[in-house]
Structures are given as C-alpha cells and as structure tokens.
N, C-alpha and C positions, 0 to 999 in steps of 0.2 A: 420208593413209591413214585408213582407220577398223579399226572393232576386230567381232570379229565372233567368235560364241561357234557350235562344230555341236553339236547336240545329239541323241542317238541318240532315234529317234523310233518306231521299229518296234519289237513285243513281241521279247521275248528268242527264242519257240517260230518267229517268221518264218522261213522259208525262205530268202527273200534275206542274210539272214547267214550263208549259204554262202559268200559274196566272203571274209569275213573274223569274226574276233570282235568285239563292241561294244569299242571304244578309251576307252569313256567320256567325258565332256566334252571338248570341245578349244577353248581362244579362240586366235586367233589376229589377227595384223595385217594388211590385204589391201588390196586395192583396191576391190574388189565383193562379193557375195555369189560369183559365180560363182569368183573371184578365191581365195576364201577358201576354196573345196573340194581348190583345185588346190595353195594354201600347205599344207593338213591332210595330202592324199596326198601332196604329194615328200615330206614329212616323214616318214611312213612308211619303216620298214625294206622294200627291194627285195632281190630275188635278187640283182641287179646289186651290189650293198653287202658280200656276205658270200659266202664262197666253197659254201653251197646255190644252186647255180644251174642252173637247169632247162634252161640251154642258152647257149652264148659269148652275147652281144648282146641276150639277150630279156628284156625290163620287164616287170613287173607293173603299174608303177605306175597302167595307165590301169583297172585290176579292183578299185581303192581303194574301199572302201565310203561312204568321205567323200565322192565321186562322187555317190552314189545317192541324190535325192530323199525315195527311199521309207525308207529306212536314216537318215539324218541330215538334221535341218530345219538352216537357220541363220538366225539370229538377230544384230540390228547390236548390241552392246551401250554402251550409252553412262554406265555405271557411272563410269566417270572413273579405275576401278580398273588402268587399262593404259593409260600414253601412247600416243597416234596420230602421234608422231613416231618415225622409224625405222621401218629394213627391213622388208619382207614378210616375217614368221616365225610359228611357232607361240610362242605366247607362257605359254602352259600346258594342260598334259596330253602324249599319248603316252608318259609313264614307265613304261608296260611293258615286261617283258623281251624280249629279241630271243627272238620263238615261231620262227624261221626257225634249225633244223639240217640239219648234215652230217654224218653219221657214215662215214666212209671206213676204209679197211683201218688207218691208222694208230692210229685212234681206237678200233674193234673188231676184234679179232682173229677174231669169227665172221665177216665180208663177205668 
C-alpha cells in the first residue's frame, strides 16, 4: 500500500464546494491515487450512517468532494511519517463533527 495525502485545492469562494465543506487535509492508506479518493469518501459520514436520511437505501457517498479533481489534488506522500503496511484507511484527519442532523417531533416540539 502507499500513503497518499488529498489536499483541498480550490479557493474557499468556489462554487464546487457546494458538494460539501473543505474537510481539510486527509492522509490516508490506499492502493492508487484513484484508490485513495474512494478510502477519503467511505470515510465520510453518509445519510445511510445516521438516522438524517433523505430516503430508505440512498448514498451520498458517490457527491463526496474527495471525488472531485477540481476540489482536492492528491498527493503520494513518502514522509515515512505513516507505515504502508495495513488496511485501506484514513489515517488522519476527518475529525470533524457529524454536520449531518435530524430534528424530528421528539427532538422539537415545534415539527
């Protein structure tokens, strides 16, 4: 495996960060570059994870910003700072809070 860093590439004012908000750095472990978009989004919180769900069975995961060229470069990193032994995973960043709510009748008495 190698180690592989995305790194958010578009100004903050782009358009295309309508998908989502900048996650900030992400390294992760992968197989390829392409490899390493698709370890960044499963990693992502989805609807499918949390009871916000836009609908029984429907992903988000393929609207991941980590997808989009234009949004995130990546980069092999060979710092030595992360073994390339073990799993496909993110290996740091995504520590953001789950931005994905549900506010239902139990939760607000105004719905």
């Amino acid at each position: 495996m190698r180690i592989y860093r995305l790194i958010p590439d578009a100004a903050e004012t782009d358009p295309n960060w309508d998908l989502a908000s900048p996650a900030g750095e992400v390294v992760v472990r992968a197989r390829s570059v392409a490899d390493a978009r698709i370890v960044a989004a499963e990693a992502e919180i989805d609807f499918l994870d949390i009871p916000a769900k836009p609908g029984d069975g429907v992903s988000t995961s393929f609207a991941s910003a980590f997808r989009d060229d234009k949004l995130y470069r990546v980069v092999e990193d060979n710092s030595g700072d992360f073994p390339q032994e073990g799993p496909r995973s993110v290996l740091k960043g995504l520590e953001r809070p789950d931005k994905l709510t549900h506010a239902g009748p139990k939760d607000d008495p105004q719905l």
